[in-house]
N, C-alpha and C positions, 0 to 999 in steps of 0.2 A: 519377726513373727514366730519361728523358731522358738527361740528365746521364751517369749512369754505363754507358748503350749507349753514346755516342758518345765518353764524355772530352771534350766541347768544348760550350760554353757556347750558344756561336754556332750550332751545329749544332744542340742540343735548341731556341733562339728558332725556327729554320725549318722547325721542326714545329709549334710553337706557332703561327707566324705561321697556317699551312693553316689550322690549329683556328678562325684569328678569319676567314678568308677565309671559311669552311662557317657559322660563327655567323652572318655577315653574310647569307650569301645565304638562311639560313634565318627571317633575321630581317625580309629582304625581303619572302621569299612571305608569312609572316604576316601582315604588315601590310597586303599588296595583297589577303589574301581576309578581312580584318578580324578577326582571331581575335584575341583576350583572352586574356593569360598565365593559365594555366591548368593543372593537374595534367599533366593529356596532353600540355600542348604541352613541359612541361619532361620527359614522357618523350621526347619526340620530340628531343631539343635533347640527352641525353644520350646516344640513339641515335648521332645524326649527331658528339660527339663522339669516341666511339669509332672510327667509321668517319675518321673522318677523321685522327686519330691513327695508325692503323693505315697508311692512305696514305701520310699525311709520311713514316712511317718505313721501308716498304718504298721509297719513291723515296729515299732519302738513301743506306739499304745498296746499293740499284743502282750507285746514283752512283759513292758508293766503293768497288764491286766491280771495278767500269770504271775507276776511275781507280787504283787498285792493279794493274791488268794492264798498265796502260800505263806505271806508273812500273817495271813489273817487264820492261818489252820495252823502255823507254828505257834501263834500267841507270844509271838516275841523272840524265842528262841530260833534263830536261824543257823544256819550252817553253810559252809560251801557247798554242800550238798542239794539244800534247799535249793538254793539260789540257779544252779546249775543244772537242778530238774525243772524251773518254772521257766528257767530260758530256752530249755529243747520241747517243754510245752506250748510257750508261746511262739517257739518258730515252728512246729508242728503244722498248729492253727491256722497259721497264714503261711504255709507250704502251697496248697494247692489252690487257695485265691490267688496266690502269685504266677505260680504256672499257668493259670487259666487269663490271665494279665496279658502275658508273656506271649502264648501260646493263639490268642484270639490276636494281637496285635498284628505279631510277624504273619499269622494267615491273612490278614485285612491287605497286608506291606507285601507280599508278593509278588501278587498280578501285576503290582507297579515296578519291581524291580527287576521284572521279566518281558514289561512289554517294550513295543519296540512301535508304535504308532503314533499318531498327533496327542503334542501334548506332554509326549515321554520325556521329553528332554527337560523339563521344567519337575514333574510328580518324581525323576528317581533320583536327582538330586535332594530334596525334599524328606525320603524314605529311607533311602543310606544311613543318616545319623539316627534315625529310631530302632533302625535295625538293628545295626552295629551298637546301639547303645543296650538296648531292651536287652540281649545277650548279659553284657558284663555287668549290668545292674542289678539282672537275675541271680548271678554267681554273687555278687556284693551284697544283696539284701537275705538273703538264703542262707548266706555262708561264714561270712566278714563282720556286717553286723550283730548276730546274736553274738559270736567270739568277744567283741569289743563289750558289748552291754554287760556279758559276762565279767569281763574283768574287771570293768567299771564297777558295776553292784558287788564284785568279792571286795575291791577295795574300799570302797563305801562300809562294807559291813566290818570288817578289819581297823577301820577310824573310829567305828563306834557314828556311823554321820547315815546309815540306811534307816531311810523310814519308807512309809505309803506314800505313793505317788501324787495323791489328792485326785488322779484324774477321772475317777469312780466309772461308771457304765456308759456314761454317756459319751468318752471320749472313745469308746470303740467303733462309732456311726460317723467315724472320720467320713 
């Protein structure tokens, strides 16, 4: 599915790639509050890959929202330069929808990973992997991602092989 949003093989891996950055950091927390693989924790793991999925692929349509505006005001003539400003523009853009992601989720995932009544034993297994994941998926889609799309699109423009994305306006209403 990947695949046929983007046309580009490399482009669906750097959504995959967020998916293992959010496994890993969920697979952190687990381990540091000792929880055993468990029904709940694989709900919880399926949670976070949703979410995290979801991010890859809002930060990539950014990306190339931004970088199709810019190929469409250079008129062809691009630059590393270009390219490298439409990528700190589109991670700009989806900076604070992603904090606010981030930021609403772990406030939701708290009460749960703090309480201690009926019930808790099943919701903080469950919570751990969204936690732990929502962290390094943050630092991944923020961080990692524009870097890689970056170098992807310099080398793309260096083959002579960069064009418009096709994915015009309406790919932003991800």
């Amino acid at each position: 599915l990947l695949y046929m949003t983007f046309r580009s093989v490399s482009e669906a891996a750097i959504v995959m790639l967020s998916v293992v950055y959010a496994m890993t950091g969920g697979a952190i927390l687990q381990w540091l509050l000792g929880y055993q693989f468990s029904v709940a924790v694989w709900v919880g793991y399926i949670a976070l890959y949703g979410v995290a999925v979801q991010t890859g692929v809002v930060m990539v349509v950014y990306l190339h929202e931004a970088l199709d505006r810019r190929i469409g005001q250079a008129g062809g003539e691009l630059s590393d330069r270009d390219i490298w400003e439409a990528t700190v523009a589109g991670s700009v853009l989806r900076l604070r929808p992603k904090l606010m992601t981030v930021a609403t989720t772990l406030a939701s995932l708290a009460p749960l990973m703090w309480s201690t009544g009926v019930g808790s034993d099943v919701m903080k297994p469950i919570a751990a992997p969204i936690v732990g994941g929502m962290i390094t998926s943050t630092i991944h889609v923020l961080v990692i991602t524009p870097v890689i799309f970056y170098i992807m699109k310099r080398r793309a423009l260096r083959k002579g092989t960069l064009r418009l994305s096709g994915m015009g306006q309406s790919a932003g209403r991800v």
